[in-house]
C-alpha positions in Angstrom: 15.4 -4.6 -4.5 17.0 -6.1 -7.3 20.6 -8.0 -8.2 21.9 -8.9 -11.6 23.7 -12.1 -12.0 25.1 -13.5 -15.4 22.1 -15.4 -16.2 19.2 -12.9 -15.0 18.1 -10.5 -13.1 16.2 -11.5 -10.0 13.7 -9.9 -7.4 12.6 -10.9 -3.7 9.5 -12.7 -3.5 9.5 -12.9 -0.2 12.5 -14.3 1.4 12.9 -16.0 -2.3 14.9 -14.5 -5.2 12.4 -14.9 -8.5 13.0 -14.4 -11.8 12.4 -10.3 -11.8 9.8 -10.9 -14.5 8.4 -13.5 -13.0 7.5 -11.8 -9.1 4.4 -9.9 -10.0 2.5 -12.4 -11.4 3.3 -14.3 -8.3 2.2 -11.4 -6.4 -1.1 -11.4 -8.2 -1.5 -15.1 -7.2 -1.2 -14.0 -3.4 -3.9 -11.2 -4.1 -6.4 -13.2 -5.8 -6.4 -15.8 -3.0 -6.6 -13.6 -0.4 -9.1 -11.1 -2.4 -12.3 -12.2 -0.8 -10.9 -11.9 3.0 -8.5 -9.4 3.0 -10.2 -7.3 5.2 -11.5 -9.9 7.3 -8.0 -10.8 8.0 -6.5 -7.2 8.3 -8.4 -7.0 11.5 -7.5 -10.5 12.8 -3.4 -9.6 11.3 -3.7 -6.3 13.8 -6.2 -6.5 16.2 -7.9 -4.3 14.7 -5.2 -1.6 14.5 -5.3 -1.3 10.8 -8.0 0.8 11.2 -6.2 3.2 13.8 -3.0 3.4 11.4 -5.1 4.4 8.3 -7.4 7.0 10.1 -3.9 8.6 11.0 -2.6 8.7 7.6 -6.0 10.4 6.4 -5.8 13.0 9.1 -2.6 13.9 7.8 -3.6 14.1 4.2 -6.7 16.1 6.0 -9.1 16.6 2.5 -10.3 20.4 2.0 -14.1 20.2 2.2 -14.6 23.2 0.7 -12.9 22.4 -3.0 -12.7 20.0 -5.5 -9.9 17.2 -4.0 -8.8 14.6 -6.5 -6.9 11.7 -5.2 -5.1 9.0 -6.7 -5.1 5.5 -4.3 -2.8 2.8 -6.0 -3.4 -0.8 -4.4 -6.2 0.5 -2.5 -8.3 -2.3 -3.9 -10.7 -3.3 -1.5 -11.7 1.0 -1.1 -11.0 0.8 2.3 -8.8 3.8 1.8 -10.3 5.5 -0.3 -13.7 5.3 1.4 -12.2 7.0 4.4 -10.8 10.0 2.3 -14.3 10.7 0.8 -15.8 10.5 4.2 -13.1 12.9 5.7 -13.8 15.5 2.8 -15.9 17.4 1.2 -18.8 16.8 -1.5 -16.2 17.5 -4.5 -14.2 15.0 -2.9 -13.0 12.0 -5.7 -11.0 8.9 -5.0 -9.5 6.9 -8.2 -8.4 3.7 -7.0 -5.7 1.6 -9.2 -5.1 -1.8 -8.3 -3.4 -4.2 -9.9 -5.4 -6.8 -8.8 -8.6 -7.9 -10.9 -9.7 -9.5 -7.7 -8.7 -7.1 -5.2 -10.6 -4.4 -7.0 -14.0 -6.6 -7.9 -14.3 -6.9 -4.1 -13.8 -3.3 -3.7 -16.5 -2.6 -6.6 -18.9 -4.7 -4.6 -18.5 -2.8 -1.6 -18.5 0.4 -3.1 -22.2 -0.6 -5.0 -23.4 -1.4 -1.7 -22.7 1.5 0.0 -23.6 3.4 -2.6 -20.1 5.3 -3.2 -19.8 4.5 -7.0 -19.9 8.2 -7.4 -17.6 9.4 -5.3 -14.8 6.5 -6.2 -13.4 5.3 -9.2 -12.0 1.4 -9.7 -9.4 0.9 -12.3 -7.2 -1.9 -12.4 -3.9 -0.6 -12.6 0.2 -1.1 -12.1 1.6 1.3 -9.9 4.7 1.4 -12.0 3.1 2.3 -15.5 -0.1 4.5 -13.6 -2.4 4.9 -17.2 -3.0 8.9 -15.8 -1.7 11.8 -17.6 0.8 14.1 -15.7 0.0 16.2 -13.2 -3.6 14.7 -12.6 -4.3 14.6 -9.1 -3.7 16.6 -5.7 -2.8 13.6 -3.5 -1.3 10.1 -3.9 -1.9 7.7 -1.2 -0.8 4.0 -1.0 -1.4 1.8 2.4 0.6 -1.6 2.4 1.3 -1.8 -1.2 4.3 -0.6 -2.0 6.3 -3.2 -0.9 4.8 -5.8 -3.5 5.6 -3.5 -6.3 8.8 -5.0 -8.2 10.8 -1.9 -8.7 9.3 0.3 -6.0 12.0 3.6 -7.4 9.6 3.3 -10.5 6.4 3.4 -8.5 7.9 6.3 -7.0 8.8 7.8 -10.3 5.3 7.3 -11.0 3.7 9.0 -8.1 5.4 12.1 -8.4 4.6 12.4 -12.6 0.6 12.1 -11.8 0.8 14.8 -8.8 0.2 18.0 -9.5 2.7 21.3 -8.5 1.9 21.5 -4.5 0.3 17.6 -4.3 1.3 14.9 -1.4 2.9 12.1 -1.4 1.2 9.7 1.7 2.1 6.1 2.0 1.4 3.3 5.1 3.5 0.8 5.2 4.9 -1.9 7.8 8.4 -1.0 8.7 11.4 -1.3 11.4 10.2 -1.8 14.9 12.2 0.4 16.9 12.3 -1.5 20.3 14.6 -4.8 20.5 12.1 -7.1 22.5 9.0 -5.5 20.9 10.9 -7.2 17.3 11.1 -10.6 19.1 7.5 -10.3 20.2 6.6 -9.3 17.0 8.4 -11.8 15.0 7.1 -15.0 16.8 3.5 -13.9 16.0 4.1 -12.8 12.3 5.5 -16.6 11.6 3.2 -18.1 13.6 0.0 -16.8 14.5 -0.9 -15.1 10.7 0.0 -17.7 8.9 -1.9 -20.3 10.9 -5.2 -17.5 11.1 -5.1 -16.9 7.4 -5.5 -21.0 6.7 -8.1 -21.1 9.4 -9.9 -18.4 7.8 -9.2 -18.4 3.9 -8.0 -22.4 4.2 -4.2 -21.3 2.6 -1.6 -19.8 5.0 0.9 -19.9 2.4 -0.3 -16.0 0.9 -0.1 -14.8 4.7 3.5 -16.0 4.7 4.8 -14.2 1.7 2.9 -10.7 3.4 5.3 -11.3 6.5 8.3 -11.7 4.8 7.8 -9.1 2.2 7.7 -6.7 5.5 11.1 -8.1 6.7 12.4 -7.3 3.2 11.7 -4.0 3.0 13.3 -0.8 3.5 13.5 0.6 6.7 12.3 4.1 7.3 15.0 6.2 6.6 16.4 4.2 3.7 12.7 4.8 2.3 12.9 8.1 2.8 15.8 8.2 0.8 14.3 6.7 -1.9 11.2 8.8 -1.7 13.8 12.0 -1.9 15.3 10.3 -4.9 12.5 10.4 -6.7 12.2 13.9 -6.5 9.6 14.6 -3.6 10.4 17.5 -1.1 10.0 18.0 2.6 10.3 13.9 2.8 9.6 13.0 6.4 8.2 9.7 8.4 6.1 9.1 11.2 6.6 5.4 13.0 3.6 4.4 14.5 3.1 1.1 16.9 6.8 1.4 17.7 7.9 1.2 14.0 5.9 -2.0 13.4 4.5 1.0 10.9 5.3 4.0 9.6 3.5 7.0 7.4 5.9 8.5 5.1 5.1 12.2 3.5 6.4 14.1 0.6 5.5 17.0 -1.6 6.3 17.6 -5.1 7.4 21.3 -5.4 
């Protein structure tokens, strides 16, 4: 994700090369802008099949409703995640959510007061490479299209499988490779286009929806991922591509 030069080391923002210290502060500047609508615009972004992808990914993760399940969800902000986990467990079901974004996770809070779920879900602001949890703290680790805004996404990794416990999962939803040739042509023309024009319409800036598309084009595609998942030191790595790769759920177990 990263390439050295003689002056500095640089990081893509996007289909830009930044300053490597410089990208996640520029990332934060995307989050807070598109904090208050994020969800909003997930559905418009899909078509509503966010909500498909993500009820997948917690089936696979399927929470025991019968014992305590304690989950870590890192740039799960908004709780959207998180909210579906405790829904899909049991009573001694717990979500801690670490976000890096202030904003991100103050709309989450909100949402989580209203619906009354401040007991069963935690907000923290947090970075996904420097997690403030002590090893081996939770049973499951779940991020959904946050990974690729990470700067160095092998220490995020790193970081996952120190928090897990012996015998915890690994479950991350990201945007990916689209398998079928025309489907990517398709697909492109609406990701330039239509988001960026729906995310000015709605939030009045297009510009953070046009970072979000290219970051997908600029990361790793499923089995190069998986790679880097075994790398990290996960076991039984595998990936699921959902949509005709436009998505995929990647799994992994630390032993």
């Amino acid at each position: 994700m990263t390439q050295k030069s003689s002056a500095q080391t640089t990081a893509s923002f996007g289909f830009r090369d930044v300053p490597e210290d410089e990208k996640q502060g520029l990332v934060n500047e995307v989050f807070s802008k598109a904090a208050a609508a994020y969800d909003q615009m997930n559905d418009l972004m899909s078509g509503g099949l966010h909500r498909l992808w993500k009820d997948d990914m917690i089936s696979m993760l399927n929470p025991p409703k019968n014992r305590p399940f304690n989950v870590l969800d890192v740039a799960g902000g908004t709780g959207d995640i998180a909210f579906r986990i405790c829904d899909a467990g049991g009573p001694q079901t717990h979500v801690t959510i670490a976000d890096i974004s202030p904003e991100m996770v103050g709309e989450g809070k909100m949402r989580g007061e209203k619906e009354g779920r401040l007991q069963t879900v935690d907000f923290t602001v947090g970075n996904a490479e420097s997690l403030a949890f002590p090893d081996s703290s939770f049973d499951a680790y779940t991020i959904a299209f946050g990974i690729r805004n990470v700067t160095h996404i092998d220490k995020a990794l790193a970081e996952a499988y120190r928090v897990l416990k012996p015998g915890g999962r690994f479950l991350c939803l990201e945007f990916s490779k689209v398998t079928l040739p025309l489907a990517q042509e398709i697909y492109d023309a609406y990701s330039f286009t239509v988001i960026p024009a729906v995310g000015k319409v709605v939030t009045g800036d297009g510009q953070p929806y046009r970072y979000l598309v290219e970051s997908i084009r600029k990361f790793p595609e499923q089995e190069k991922f998986a790679q880097m998942i075994r790398d990290a030191g996960f076991s039984h790595v595998s990936y699921r591509n959902l949509s005709a790769g436009v998505v995929a759920i990647h799994s992994g177990w630390r032993i």
